[in-house]
N, C-alpha and C positions, 0 to 999 in steps of 0.2 A: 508372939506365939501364933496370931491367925494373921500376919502379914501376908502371907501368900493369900490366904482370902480379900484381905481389903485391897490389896494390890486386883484382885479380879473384880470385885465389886466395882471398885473407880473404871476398872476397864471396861465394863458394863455400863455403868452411867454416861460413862463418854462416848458409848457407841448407841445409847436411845441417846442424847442430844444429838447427835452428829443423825440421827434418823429422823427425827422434830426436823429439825433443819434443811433436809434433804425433802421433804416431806412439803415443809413451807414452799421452798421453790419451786417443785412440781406444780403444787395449787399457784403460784405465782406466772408460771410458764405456761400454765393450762388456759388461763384467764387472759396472759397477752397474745398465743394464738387465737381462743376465743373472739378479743376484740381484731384483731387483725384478717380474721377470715370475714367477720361483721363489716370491717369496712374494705376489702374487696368487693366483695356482693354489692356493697351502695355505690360503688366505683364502676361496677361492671353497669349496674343499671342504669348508672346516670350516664356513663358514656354510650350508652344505648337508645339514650331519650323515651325509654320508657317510662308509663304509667303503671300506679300499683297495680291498675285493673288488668294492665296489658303483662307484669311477671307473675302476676295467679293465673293470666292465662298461659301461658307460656309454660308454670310448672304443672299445672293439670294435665296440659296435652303431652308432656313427655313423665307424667307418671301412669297416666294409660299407655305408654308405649315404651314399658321401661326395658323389656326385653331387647329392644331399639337402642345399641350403645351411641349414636353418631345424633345431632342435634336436626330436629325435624324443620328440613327445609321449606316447606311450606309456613311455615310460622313465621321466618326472617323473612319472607319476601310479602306476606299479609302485614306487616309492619314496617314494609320498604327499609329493610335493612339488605347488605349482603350477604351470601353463605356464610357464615361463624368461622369455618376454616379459613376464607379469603382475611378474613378480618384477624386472624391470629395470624396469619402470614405477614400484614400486614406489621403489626406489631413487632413479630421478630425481626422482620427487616428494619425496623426502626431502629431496634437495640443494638 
């Protein structure tokens, strides 16, 4: 008699598990971009041979000049690096 009901109920249950589940991998996918972007950043700066002192410098002087899209050259050359652009050239051509 309420088969048409239980028949929608289970359809229901199986669509919050399949939401739990969808839901799990999100938080799963969220946390291995998380670590992934955490170790770019440790990759960028060790390939840069900087010190923590010298990437808190580095991110203060370009959050006073955030209206600034382009990486302030003055700062790669105070730390005898080269312009950031030449260095991502470099890299594509690598690839």
């Amino acid at each position: 008699m309420f088969a048409r009901l239980d028949r929608l109920r289970a359809e229901h249950e199986k669509a919050l598990k399949k939401l739990e589940d969808a839901q799990k991998k999100v938080e799963e996918t969220a946390a291995k971009v998380k670590e992934g972007e955490a170790t770019e950043v440790l990759s960028i700066v060790a390939e840069m041979n900087w010190t923590p002192e010298q990437l808190a410098d580095f991110i203060k002087e370009n959050e006073e000049k955030k209206t600034n899209a382009s990486v302030t050259p003055g700062f790669n050359n105070k730390f005898g690096k080269t312009d950031s652009h030449e260095s991502e050239e470099k890299r594509n051509e690598a690839i």
